[in-house]
C-alpha positions in Angstrom: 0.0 0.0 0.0 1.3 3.5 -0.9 1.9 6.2 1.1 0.2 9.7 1.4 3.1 11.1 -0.6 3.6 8.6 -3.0 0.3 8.9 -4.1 0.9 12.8 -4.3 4.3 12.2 -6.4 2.8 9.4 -8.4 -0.4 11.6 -9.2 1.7 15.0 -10.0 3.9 12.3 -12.6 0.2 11.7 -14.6 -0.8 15.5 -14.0 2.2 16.7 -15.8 2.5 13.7 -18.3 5.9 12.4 -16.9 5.1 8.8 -17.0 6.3 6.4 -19.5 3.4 4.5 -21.9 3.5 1.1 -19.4 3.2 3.6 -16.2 0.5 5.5 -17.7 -1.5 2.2 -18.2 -1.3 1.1 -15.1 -1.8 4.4 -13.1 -5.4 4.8 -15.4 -6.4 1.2 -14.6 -5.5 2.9 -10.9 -7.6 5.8 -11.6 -10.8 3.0 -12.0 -10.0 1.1 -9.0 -8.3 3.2 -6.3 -10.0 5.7 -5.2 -7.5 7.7 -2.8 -5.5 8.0 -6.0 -8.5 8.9 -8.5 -8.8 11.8 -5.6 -5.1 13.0 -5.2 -5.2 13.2 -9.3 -8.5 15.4 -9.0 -7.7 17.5 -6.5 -4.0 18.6 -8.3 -5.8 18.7 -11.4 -8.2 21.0 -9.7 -4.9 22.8 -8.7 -3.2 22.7 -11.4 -6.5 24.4 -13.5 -6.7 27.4 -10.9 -3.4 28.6 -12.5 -4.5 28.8 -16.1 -7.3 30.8 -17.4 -9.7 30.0 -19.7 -8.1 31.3 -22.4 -4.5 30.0 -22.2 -5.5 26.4 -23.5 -4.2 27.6 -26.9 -1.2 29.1 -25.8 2.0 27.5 -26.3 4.2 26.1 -23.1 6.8 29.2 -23.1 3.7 31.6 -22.8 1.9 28.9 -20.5 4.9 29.0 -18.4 5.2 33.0 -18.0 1.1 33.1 -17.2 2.0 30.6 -14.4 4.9 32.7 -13.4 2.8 35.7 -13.2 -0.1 34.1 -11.0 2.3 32.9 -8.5 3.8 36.2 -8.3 0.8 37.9 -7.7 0.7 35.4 -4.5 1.0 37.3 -1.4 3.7 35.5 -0.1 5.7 35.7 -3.8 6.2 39.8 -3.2 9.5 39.4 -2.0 10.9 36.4 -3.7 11.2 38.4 -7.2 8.6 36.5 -9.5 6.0 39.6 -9.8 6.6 42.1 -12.4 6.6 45.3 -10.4 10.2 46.9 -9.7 8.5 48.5 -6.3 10.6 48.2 -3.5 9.2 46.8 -0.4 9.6 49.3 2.5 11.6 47.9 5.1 10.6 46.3 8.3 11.2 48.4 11.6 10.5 48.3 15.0 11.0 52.3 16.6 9.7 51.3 19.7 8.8 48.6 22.0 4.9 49.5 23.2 5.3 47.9 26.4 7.7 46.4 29.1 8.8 43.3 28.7 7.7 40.7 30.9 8.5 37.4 31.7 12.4 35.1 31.5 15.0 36.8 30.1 17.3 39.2 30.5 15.0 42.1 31.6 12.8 40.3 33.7 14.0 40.9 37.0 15.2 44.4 37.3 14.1 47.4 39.7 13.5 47.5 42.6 12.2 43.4 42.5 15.9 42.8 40.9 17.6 44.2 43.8 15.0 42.3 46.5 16.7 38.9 44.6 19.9 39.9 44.6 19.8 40.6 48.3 18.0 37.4 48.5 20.9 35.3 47.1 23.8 37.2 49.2 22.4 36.7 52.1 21.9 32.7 51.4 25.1 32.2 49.9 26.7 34.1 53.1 24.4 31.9 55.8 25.1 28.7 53.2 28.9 29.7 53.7 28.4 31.0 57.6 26.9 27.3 57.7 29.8 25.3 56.3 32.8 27.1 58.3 31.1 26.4 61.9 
């Protein structure tokens, strides 16, 4: 029995046409019997159709290519990795300001007055631990 993601691989191979004449047999007599697999086909299919328009059947795979390029640029997440077309920089990213005090571990999370009340805390433990070991 295949896994989750060979099913995925072995469905993106038929999506994209990458599978040899004897493969493609068997992963359509596959596509009859299986259904997890007849399902991981649809669903990239399904995918795969979301990135082309209806009008790009007739285009040719240098053009289909750029259209897909485009879509995934206008992706959110694609703004900074260089695949959309505008030439905009994107403002940079800085804090001016923190907007409160931080709290909890780290390095400023004991200090004042509450800072001082440890410290004294710890001397006078480590001089009764020390008081305790000489006598």
């Amino acid at each position: 029995m295949a896994s989750e993601g060979d099913r995925i691989a072995r469905a993106g191979d038929f999506v994209f046409g990458l599978m040899d004449d004897r493969e493609r047999a068997r992963a359509e007599r596959d596509l009859q019997i299986d259904p997890a697999f007849r399902d991981a086909v649809l669903r990239l299919a399904e995918r795969m159709r979301a990135l082309e328009p209806a009008g790009a059947s007739k285009a040719s795979s240098d053009e289909r290519w750029q259209l897909i390029q485009r879509r995934l640029g206008e992706l959110p997440q694609m703004r900074l990795s260089g695949l959309n077309d505008d030439k905009a920089k994107p403002q940079p990213i800085v804090i001016h300001r923190l907007e409160r005090k931080p709290y909890g571990v780290g390095l400023y999370s004991l200090g004042g007055r509450l800072g001082f009340v440890v410290a004294m805390a710890l001397l006078a433990a480590f001089a009764l631990g020390y008081l305790a070991g000489t006598l």
